[in-house]
N, C-alpha and C positions, 0 to 999 in steps of 0.2 A: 400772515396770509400763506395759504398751500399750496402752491402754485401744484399745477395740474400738469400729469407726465402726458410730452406730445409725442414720445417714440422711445421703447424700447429701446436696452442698449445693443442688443443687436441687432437693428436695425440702421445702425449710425453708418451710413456708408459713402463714399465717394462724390455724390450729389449732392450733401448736405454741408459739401468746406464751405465755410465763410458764411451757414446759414445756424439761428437762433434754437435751440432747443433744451426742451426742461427732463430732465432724466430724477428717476429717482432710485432709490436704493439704501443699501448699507455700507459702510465703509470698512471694507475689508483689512485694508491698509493706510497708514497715514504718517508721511513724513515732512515734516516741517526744516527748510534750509535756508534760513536767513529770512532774507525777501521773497521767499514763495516758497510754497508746501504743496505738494503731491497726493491727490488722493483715490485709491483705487477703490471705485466704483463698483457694486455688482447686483442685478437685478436677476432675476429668475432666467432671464436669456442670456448675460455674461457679464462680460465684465470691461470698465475701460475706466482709463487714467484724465483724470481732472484738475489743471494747471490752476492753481488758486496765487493771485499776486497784488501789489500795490495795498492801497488802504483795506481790501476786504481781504488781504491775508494778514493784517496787521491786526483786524480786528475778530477773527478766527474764533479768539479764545482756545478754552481747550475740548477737545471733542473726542472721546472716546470710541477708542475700534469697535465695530459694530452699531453704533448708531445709526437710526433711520434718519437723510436728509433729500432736503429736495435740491436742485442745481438747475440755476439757469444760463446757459454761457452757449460758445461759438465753438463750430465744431470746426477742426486745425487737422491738418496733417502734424505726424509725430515719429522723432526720430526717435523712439524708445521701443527696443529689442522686441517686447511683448505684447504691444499695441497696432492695431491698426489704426488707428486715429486720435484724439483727447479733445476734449474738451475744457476751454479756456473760461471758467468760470467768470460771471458776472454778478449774479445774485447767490447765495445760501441760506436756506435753512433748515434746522434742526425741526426734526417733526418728530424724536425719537430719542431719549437718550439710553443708552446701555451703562451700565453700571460697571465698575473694573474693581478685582477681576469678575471676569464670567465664570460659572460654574462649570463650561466645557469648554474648550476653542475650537470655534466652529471651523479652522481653517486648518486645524490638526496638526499643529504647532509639537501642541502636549496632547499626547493620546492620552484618551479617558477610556476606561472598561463599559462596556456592555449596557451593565446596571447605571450607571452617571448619565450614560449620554440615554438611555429611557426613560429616566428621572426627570430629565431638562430636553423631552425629546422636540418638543419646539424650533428651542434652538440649534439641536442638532442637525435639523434640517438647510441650516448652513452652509455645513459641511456638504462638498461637493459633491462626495461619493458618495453619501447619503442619500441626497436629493435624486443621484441618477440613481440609484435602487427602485424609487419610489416615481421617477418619469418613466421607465422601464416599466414598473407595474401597470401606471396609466396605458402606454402604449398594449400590453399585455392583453388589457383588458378591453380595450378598441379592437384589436385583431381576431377576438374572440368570438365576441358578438356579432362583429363582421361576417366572419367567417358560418357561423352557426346559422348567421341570416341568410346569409347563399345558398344553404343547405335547406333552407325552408324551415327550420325552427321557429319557433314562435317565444319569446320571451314570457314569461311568467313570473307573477312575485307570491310565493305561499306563507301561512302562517307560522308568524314564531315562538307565538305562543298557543301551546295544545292543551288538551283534553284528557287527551291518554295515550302512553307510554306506545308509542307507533311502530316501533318497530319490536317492542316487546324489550328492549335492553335496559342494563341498569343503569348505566350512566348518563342519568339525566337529572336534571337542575328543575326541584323545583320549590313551586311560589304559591301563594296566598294570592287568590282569584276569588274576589267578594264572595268571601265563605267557601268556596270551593279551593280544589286543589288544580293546579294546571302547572304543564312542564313548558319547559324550555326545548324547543324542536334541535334533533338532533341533526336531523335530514328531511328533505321535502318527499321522503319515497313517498308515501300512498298516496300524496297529493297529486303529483307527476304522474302514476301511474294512473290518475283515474282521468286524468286532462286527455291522453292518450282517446276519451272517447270521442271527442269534439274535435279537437284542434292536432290528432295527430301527432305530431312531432313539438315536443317545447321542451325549455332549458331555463333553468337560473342560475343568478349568479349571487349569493346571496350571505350571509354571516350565519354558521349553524352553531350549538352547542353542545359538548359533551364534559361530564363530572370526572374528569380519567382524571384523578393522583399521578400522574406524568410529570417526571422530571426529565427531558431529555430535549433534545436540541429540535426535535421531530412534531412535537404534542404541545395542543395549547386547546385551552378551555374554550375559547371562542376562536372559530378559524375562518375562510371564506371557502366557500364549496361551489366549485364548476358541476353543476347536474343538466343530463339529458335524458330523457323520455321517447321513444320513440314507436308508435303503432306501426305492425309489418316490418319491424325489421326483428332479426334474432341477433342473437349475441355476436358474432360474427361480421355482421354489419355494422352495428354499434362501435367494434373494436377497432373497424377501417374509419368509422367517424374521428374516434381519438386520437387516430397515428394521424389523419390530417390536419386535425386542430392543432395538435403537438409542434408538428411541422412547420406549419403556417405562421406559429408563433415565433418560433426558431429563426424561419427565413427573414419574417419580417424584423425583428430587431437587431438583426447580425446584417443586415444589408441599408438598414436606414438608421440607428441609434450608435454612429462610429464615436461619438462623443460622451454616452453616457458610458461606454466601454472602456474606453481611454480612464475616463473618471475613477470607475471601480478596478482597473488595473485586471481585464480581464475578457479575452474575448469570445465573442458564442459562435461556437461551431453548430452547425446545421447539420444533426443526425441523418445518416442514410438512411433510404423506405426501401424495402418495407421492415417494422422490426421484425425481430425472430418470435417464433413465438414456440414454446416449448410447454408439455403439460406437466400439472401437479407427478403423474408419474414416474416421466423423465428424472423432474428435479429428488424425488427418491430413491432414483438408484443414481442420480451421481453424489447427492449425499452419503448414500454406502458405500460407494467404491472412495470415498473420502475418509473416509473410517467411522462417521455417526450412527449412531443406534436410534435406527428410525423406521416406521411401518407407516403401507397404507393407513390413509385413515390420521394421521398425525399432523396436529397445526405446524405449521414451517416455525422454527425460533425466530429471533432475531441472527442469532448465530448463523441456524442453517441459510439464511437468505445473504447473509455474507459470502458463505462459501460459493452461492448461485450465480450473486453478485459478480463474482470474484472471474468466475465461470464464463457469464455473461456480460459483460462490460457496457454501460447505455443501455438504451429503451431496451426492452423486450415485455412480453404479455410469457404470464404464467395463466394457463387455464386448465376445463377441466377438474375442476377442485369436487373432493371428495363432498357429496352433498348434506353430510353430516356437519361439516364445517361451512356451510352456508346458510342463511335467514332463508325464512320459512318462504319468503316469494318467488325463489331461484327454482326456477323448472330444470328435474333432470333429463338426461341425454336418454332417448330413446332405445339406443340400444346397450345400456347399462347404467341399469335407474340407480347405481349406487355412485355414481359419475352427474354434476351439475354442470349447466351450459352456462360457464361463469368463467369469471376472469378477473386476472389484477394486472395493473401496466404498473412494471417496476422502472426503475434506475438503478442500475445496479441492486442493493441490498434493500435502498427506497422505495415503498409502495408508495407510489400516486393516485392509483385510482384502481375503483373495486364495481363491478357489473355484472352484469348477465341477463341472458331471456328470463321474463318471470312468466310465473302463474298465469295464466288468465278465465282458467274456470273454477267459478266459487264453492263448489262442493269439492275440488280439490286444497284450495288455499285452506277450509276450515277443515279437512282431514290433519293437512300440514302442522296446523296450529296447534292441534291436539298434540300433534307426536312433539311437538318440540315443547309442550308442556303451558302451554299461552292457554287464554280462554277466547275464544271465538268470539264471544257475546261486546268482549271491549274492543273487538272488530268492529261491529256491526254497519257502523257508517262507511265503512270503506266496503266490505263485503258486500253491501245491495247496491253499489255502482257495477260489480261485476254480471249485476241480474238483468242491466240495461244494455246488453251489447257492447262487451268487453272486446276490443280486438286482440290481436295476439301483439306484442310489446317488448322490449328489451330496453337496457337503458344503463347508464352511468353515473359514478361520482367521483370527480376529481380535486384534490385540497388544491389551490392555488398556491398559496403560501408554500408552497413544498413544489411544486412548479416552479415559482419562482427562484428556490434555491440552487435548482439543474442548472436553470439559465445564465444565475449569474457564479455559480461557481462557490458557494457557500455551504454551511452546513448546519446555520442555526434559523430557525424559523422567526424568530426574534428580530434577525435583522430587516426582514421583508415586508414585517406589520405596522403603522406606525404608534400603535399602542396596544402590546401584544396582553394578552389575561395567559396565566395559568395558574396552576396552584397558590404559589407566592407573589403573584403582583395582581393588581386590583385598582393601582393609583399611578401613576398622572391618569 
């Protein structure tokens, strides 16, 4: 029989001495001394130690670390260092066995590489500071939505599988669509940007993809994408949207997640507002007075955003970017059309997110499309929403996954996904 968990283990509190409760979990720990064995309990809320004695420790057998059981006993005051309470076993069972040894130790006994503990990422989810990477995310992503929702956003979920090649780029996935071709969305742009006629302001939160042969700690084939859309506002507003959301995320798990910080050995500081915000042109002449051989008009390396990095320490927005280096939707600056009203929020050398006011009249978007070499015609469904009363619109996209490694202090995007794709993995 299963018996049925009546209370989290961190709920076991002061109220409950001398009263019956059924805990369940995995056993982290298990020490057997004579006439009683000791076993440490741990459920997704914590952990606590369970006094097993008399004939049901006699008849125990053997039970391997990490099995799933269930526990019926009396919860006791406990003079053990690391406990606030125990529980005095009555009933046990096994609803679970684990096999010895495991493939990784979930308690990080023996550290395992990267690749093992993705392999068996199940049960790496064990591991403590694993789990907090990944309750960090949940709360990440509650503060989010929260926060988007205060703002008047409206959620939205777009297609992830298209039609045609949407933003014009090549790195796209695709498939065999009952005799047709159809890709793998890279970004929700035109979709968000045409929501913008109805509903104003929306945002998703959503898994996109791109085909990038990317080896690096940064890039991953399938990622999750923070996007917002917004009618009436310009890039500039947009940009104040981000350092808020930024912020809010910040605040909230540095002041209420004391324990998943403790876990990952590593605490979040709460960036100063407002960031700096410094233009493409700027960042070219402190690249030259660095000694780089660099011109208007030139994509940033990786290198060169090191150096910026290096320069600017934490958030900051690079804007202003040459409109040569921008998608065909990025409207330029009025008083120098060779200047687009765009933006990227870096970290340091790390690009998080890329924006700007777009287009919003349709004899200009298919001028655009020309000069960038696209055909307008495999527009066509997005261009006749502009013929319905486009408002004027700006908007964002931010990787999450690469958020999340600001937050906690990391550098591989690997560790933030719980089943990351890129080039070389495909499996679990």
């Amino acid at each position: 029989m299963v018996f049925v968990k009546s209370h989290d283990i961190s709920e076991l509190n002061q109220e409950l001495i001398g009263k019956q409760v059924v805990l369940g979990g995995w056993i982290e720990d298990l020490r057997k001394l004579g006439k009683m064995s000791f076993i440490t309990l741990r459920d997704i809320s914590g952990i606590s130690q369970v006094i097993v004695k008399g004939e049901l420790n006699d008849n125990l057998g053997e039970i391997n670390r990490q099995s799933v059981i269930s526990i019926k006993g009396i919860v006791q005051e406990t003079k053990a260092r690391d406990f606030e309470f125990e529980v005095k076993a009555e009933e046990i069972e096994v609803l679970g066995k684990a096999i010895h040894p495991l493939p990784v130790d979930p308690i990080g006994r023996l550290e395992s590489n990267i690749d093992t503990r993705l392999n068996h990422r199940a049960l790496d989810m064990r591991n403590q500071k694993t789990a907090s990477i990944f309750k960090l995310r949940h709360y990440v992503l509650q503060i989010l939505r929260k926060t988007l929702a205060e703002k008047k956003f409206i959620e939205i979920t777009t297609p992830k599988i298209i039609g045609s090649a949407s933003e014009g780029g090549a790195d796209l996935f695709s498939l065999e669509y009952f005799g047709k071709t159809a890709y793998l969305a890279q970004s929700p742009q035109l979709y968000k940007e045409q929501m913008t006629i109805g509903l104003e302001r929306v945002f998703e939160i959503s898994n996109f993809y791109r085909a990038e042969n990317s080896h690096t700690g940064r890039h991953l084939t399938e990622f999750t994408s923070i996007d917002i859309e917004a009618a009436f506002m310009d890039y500039n507003d947009v940009m104040d949207v981000l350092e808020a959301l930024v912020i809010a995320v910040y605040k909230f798990t540095a002041e209420n997640c004391k324990k998943e910080q403790e876990s990952i050995g590593h605490t979040i500081e709460i960036p100063s507002a407002p960031f700096e915000r410094i233009t493409y042109n700027q960042c070219v002449e402190e690249l030259k007075k660095a000694g780089e051989k660099i011109e208007f008009g030139d994509d940033l390396l990786d290198s060169h955003l090191r150096i910026i990095g290096n320069n600017h320490p934490g958030f900051y927005f690079l804007t202003d970017w040459p409109m040569k280096l921008k998608p065909f939707y990025i409207r330029e600056k009025d008083e120098d059309a060779t200047l687009s009203r765009s933006f990227d929020l870096q970290y340091g050398y790390l690009e998080l997110s890329s924006g700007g006011t777009r287009l919003h009249d349709s004899e200009l978007l298919k001028a655009r499309l020309s000069e960038q070499g696209l055909d307008p015609a495999q527009f066509e469904d997005h261009l006749k929403t502009f013929d319905w009363g486009m408002p004027p619109h700006s908007g964002w996209g931010m990787g999450l996954d690469r958020l999340m490694t600001t937050l906690i202090g990391i550098d591989n995007v690997r560790e933030v996904v719980l089943y990351p794709r890129d080039p070389d993995r495909l499996s679990p």
